[in-house]
Structures are given as structure tokens and as C-alpha cells.
C-alpha positions as CSV (number, residue, x, y, z in Angstrom):
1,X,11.5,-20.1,12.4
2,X,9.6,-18.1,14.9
3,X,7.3,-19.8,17.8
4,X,4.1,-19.0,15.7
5,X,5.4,-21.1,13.2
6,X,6.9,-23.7,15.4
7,X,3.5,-24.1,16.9
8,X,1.6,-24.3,13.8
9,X,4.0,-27.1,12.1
10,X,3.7,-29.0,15.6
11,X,0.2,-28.9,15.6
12,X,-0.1,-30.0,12.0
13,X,1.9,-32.7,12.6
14,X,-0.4,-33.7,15.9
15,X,-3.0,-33.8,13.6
16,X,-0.8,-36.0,10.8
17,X,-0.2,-38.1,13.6
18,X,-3.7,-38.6,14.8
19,X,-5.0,-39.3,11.4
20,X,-2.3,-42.0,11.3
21,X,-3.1,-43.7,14.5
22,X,-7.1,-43.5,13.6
23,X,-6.1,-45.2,10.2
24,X,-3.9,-48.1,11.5
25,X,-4.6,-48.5,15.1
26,X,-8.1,-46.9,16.7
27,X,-10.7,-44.7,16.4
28,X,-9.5,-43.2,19.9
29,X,-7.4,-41.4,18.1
30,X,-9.6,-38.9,17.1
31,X,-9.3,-38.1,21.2
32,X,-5.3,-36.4,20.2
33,X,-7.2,-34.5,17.2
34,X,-10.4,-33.0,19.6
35,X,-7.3,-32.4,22.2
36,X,-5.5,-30.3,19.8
37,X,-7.9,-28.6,18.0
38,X,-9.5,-27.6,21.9
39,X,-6.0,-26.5,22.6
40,X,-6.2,-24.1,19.5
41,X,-9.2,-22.6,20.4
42,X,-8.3,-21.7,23.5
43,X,-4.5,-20.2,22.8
44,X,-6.6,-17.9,20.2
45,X,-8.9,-16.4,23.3
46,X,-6.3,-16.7,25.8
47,X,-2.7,-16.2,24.0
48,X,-1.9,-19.1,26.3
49,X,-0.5,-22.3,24.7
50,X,1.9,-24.6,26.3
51,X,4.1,-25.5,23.6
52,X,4.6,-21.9,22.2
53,X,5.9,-21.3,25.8
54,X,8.1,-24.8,25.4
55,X,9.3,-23.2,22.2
56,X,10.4,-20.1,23.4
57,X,12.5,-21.5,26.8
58,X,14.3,-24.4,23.1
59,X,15.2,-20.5,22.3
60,X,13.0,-19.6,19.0
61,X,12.3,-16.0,18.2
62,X,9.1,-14.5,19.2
63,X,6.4,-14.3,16.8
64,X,3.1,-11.9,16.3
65,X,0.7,-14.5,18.7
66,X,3.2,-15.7,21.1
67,X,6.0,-13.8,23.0
């Protein structure tokens, strides 16, 4: 698995896990969805996203978006 994918699956599972939290404890949890979908945005104007960088020092391959 490369970082791309590493930091796709991880935010899918942020959003999994927000959807969760909204269902069975608050509707503040819709805060970790806005958070990660905002962080999304901005690594696809920037190329900066803080786990792809976490990813690559765990020692996954470089992908396409992240290096």
C-alpha cells in the first residue's frame, strides 16, 4: 500500500468513525467530518497533508499525490 492509499483508507475510516459517533453519541460529531473533509480540500491545493507525511516517516511507498 502506497501513502495515497494509506491516506484515503484513513480518511474513510475518519469519516466511518464520525458517522458512528453522530449516530450513538452527538451531533458534534459532524465537527471530525467538516475537519476531515477541510483537510482534503486543502491537501488537493496544497499537496500538504499531515498524515501522508505521518505515513511516509511508518515507511510506506510514495504514491502519485504524496512523496
Amino acid at each position: 500500500m502506497n501513502i495515497d492509499k494509506a491516506v484515503l483508507a484513513f480518511a474513510g475510516v475518519m469519516i466511518l468513525l464520525s458517522v458512528g459517533i453522530v449516530y450513538f453519541i452527538s451531533p458534534w460529531g459532524l465537527v471530525l467530518t467538516a475537519f476531515v473533509g477541510l483537510n482534503l480540500m486543502q491537501a488537493s491545493f496544497t499537496g500538504f497533508c499531515p498524515a501522508a507525511k505521518v505515513f511516509g516517516m511508518l515507511g510506506f511507498q510514495a504514491g502519485n499525490a504524496f512523496k
